[in-house]
SERO-4910 file (N, C-alpha, C, O; in steps of 0.05 Angstrom, whole numbers):
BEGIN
 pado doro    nc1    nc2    nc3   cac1   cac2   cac3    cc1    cc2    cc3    oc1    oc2    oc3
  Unk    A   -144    -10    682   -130    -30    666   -141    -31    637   -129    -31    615
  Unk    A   -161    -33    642   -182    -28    605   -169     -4    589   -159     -3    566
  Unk    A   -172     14    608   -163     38    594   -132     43    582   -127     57    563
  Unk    A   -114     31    595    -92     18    586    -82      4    557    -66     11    540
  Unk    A   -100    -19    562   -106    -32    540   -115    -22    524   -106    -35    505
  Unk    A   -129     -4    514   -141     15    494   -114     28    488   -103     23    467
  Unk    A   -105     41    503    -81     61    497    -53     40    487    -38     43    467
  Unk    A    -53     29    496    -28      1    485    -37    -12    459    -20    -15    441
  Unk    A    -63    -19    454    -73    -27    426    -74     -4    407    -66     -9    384
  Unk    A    -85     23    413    -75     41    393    -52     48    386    -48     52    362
  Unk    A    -30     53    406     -8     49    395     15     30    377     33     33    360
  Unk    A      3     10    392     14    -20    371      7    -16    346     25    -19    329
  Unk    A    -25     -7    335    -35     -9    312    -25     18    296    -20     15    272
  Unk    A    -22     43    306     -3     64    298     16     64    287     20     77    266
  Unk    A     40     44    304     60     28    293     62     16    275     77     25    258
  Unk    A     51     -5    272     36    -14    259     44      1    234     67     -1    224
  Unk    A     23     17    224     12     32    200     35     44    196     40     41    172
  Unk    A     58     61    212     88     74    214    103     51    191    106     53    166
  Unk    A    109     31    208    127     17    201    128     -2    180    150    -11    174
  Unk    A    100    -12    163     91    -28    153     98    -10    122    105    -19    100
  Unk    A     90     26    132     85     40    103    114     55     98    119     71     80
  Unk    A    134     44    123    176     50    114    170     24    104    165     26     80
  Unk    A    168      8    110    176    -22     93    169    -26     64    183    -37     47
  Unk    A    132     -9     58    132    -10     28    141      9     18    150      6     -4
  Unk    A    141     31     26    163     63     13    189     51      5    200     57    -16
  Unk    A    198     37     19    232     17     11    233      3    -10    252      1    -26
  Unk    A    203    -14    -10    198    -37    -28    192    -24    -62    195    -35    -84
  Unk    A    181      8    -52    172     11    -80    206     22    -90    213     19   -113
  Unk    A    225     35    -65    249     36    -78    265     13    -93    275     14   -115
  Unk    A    265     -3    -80    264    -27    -93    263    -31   -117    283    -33   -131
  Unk    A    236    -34   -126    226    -36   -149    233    -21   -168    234    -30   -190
  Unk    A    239     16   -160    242     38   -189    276     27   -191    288     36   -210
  Unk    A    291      6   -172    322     12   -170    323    -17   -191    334    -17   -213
  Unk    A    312    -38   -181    319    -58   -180    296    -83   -194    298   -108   -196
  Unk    A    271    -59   -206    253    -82   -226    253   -109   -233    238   -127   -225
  Unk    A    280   -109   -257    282   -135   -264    302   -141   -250    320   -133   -265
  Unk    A    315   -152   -228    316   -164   -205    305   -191   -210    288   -198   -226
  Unk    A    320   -206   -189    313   -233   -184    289   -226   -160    273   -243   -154
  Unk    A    289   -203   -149    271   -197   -126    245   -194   -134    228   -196   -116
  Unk    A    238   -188   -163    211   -190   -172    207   -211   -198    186   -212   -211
  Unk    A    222   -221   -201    212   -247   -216    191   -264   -220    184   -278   -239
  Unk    A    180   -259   -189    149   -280   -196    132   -255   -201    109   -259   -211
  Unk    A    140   -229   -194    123   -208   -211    116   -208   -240     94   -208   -251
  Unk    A    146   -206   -253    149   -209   -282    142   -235   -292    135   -236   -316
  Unk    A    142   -255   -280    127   -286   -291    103   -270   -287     94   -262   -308
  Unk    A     91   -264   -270     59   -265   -267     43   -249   -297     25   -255   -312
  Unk    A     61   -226   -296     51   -214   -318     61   -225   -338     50   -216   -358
  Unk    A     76   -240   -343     88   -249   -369     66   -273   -382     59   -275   -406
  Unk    A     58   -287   -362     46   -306   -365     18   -300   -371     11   -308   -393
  Unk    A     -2   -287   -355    -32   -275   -352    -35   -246   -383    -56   -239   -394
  Unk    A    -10   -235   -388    -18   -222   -408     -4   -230   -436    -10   -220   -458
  Unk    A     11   -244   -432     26   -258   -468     31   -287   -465     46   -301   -479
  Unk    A     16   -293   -444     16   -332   -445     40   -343   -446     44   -365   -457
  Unk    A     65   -325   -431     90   -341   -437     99   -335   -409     88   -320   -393
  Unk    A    129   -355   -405    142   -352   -377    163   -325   -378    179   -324   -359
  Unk    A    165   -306   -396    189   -292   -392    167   -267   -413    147   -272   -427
  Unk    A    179   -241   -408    164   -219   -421    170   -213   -450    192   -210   -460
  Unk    A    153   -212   -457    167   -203   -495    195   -184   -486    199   -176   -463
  Unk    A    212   -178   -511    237   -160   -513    226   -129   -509    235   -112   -494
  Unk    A    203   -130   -527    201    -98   -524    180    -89   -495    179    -68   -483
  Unk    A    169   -108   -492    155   -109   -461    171   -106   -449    166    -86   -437
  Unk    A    196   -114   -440    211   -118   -421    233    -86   -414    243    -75   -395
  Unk    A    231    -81   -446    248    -52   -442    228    -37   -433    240    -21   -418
  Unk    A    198    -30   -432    178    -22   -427    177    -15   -398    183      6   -387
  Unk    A    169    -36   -388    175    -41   -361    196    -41   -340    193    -47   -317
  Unk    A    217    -31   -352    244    -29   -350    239     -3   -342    241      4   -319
  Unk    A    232     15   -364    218     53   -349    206     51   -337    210     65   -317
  Unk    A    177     32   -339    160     41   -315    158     33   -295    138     41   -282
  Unk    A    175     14   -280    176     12   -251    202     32   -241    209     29   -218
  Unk    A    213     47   -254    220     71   -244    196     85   -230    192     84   -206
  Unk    A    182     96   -245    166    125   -234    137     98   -221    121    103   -204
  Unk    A    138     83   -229    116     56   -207    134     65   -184    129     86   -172
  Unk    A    152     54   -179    164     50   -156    165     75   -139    161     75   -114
  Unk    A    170     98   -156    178    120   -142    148    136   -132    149    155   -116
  Unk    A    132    129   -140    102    130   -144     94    115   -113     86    127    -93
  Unk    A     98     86   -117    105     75    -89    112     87    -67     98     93    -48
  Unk    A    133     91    -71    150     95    -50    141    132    -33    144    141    -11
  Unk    A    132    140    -55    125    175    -43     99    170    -36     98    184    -16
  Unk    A     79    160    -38     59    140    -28     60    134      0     48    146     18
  Unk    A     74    118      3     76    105     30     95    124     46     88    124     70
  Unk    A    121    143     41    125    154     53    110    183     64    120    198     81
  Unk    A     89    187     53     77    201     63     51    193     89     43    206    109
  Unk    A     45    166     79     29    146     98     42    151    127     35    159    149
  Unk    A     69    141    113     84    145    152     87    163    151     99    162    172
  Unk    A     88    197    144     88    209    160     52    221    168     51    233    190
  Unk    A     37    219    161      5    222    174      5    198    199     -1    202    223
  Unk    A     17    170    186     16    154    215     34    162    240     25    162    263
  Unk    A     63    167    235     69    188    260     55    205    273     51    205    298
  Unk    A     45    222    255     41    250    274      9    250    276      0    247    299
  Unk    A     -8    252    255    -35    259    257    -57    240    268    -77    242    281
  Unk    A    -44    220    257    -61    194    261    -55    184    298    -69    172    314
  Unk    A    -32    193    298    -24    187    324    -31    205    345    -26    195    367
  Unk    A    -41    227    346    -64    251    355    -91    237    352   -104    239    372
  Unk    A   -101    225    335   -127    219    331   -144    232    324   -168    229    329
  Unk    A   -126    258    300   -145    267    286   -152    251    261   -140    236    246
  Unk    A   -176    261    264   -196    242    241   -195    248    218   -204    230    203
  Unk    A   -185    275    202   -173    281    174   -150    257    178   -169    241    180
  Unk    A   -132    244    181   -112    234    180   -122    208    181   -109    196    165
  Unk    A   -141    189    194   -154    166    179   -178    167    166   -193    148    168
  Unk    A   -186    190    151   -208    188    135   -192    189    101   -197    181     79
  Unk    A   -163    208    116   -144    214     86   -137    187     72   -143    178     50
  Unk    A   -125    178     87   -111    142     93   -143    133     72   -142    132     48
  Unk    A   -165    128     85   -187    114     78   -189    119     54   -193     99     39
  Unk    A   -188    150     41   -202    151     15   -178    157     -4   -182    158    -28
  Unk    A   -157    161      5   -128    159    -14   -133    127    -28   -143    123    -50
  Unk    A   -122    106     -8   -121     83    -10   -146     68    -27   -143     49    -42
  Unk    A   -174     85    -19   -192     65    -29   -200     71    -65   -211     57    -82
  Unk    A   -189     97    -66   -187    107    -93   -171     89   -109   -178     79   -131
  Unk    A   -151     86    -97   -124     75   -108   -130     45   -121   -125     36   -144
  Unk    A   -142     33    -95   -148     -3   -101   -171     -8   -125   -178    -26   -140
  Unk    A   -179     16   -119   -202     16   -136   -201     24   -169   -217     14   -185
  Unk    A   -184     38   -174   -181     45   -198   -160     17   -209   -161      1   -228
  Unk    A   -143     21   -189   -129     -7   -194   -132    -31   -206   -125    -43   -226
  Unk    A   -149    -34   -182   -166    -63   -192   -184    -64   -215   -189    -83   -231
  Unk    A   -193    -39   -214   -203    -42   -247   -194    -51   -270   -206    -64   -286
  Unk    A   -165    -39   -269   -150    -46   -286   -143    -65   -296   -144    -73   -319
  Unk    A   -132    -79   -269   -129   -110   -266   -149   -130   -281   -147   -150   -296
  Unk    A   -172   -112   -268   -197   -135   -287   -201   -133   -313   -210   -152   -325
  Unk    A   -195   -108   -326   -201   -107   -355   -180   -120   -362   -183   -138   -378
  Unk    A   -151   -114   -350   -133   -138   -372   -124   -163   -360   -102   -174   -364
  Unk    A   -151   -173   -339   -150   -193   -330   -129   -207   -320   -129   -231   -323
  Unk    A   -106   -192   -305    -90   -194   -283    -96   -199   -252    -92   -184   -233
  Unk    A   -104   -215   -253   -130   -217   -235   -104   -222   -198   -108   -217   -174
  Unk    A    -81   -234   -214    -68   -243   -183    -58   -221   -169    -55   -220   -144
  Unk    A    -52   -199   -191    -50   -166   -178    -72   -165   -156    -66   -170   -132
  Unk    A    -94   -158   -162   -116   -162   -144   -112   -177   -124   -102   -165   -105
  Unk    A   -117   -202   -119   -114   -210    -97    -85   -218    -81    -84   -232    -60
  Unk    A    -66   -208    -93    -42   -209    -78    -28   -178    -72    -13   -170    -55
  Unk    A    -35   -171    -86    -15   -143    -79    -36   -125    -68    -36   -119    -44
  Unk    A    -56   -116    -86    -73   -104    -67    -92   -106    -46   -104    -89    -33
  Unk    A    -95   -137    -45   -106   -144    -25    -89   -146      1   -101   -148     23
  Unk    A    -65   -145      1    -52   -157     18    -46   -117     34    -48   -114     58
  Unk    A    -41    -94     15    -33    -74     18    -64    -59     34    -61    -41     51
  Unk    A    -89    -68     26   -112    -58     39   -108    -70     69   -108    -59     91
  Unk    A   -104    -94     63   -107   -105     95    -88   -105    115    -90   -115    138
  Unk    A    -57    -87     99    -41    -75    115    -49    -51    131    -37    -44    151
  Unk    A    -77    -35    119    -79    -10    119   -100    -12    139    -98      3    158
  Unk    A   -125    -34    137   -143    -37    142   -147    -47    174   -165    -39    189
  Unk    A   -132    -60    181   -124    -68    213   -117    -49    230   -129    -45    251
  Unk    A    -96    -33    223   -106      2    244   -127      7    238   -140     -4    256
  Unk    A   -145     19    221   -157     29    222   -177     19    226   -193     37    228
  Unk    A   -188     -3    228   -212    -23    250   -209    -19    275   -223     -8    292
  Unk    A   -188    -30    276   -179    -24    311   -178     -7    326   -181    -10    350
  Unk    A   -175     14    316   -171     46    326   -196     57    320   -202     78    331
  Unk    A   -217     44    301   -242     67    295   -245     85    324   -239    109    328
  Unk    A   -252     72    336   -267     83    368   -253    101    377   -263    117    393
  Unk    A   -226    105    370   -205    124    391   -214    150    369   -218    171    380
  Unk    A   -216    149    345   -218    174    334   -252    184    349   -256    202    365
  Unk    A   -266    171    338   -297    176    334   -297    195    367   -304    219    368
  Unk    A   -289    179    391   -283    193    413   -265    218    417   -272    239    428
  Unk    A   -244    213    409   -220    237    412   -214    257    388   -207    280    395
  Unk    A   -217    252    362   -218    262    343   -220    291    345   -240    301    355
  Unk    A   -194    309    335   -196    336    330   -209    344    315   -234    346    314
  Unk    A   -190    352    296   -204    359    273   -209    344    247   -195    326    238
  Unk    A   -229    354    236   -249    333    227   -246    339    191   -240    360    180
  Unk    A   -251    320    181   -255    326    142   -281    312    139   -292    311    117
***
């Protein structure tokens, strides 16, 4: 029955990691399609407000940003569609290249990120988007440590 449960909780959390990283591959489509959208509005307040102290983006900011959540988004979105496919197949074998990749893709990412954030003191980036996107990432891969460390093919 234990042993069960192990095998039912790694798969949930597999899932998990599958389906969570179609939902943001979509979301970053989203974004390169559909930026200024009413669907990111409290995006564009956030930055409008934390980097030019106003509720709406300057004119030439706005055409700015207008290009770059194209290749953001699409940046996104090839991102996470690659996530789900390591979480299908490799991760779902329990080889350990496939959550060590996940680990140090992702932790590069938040990290350079967040840097960013802090020098131009965008600070709610940080704790909303990338915090929320680590701890999408970070719940398989707690959960499941033990199934690799045990079963784990091949190794990076």
């Amino acid at each position: 029955m234990a042993n069960h449960f192990k095998h039912t909780n790694f798969f949930f959390w597999q899932k998990w990691l599958f389906y969570s990283s179609l939902l943001f591959a979509f979301a970053g489509i989203l974004f390169a399609c559909c930026g200024h959208s009413f669907l990111f509005q409290p995006y564009e307040k956030m930055l409008a407000s934390t980097i030019w102290n106003d509720n709406q983006l300057p004119k030439d900011a706005a055409l700015l940003s207008g290009f770059i959540y194209g290749p953001f988004g699409g940046t996104i979105a090839c991102c996470y569609i690659l996530l789900a496919f390591i979480a299908k197949y490799p991760f779902k074998e329990k080889q350990v290249w496939a959550r060590n990749s996940i680990i140090v893709a992702f932790g590069v990412w938040v990290v350079l990120d967040s840097m960013a954030c802090f020098y131009f003191e965008v600070y709610p980036q940080i704790y909303i988007i990338n915090a929320f996107s680590i701890i999408t990432k970070a719940f398989p891969i707690i959960f499941t440590w033990k199934e690799f460390s045990r079963e784990g093919k091949t190794r990076l």
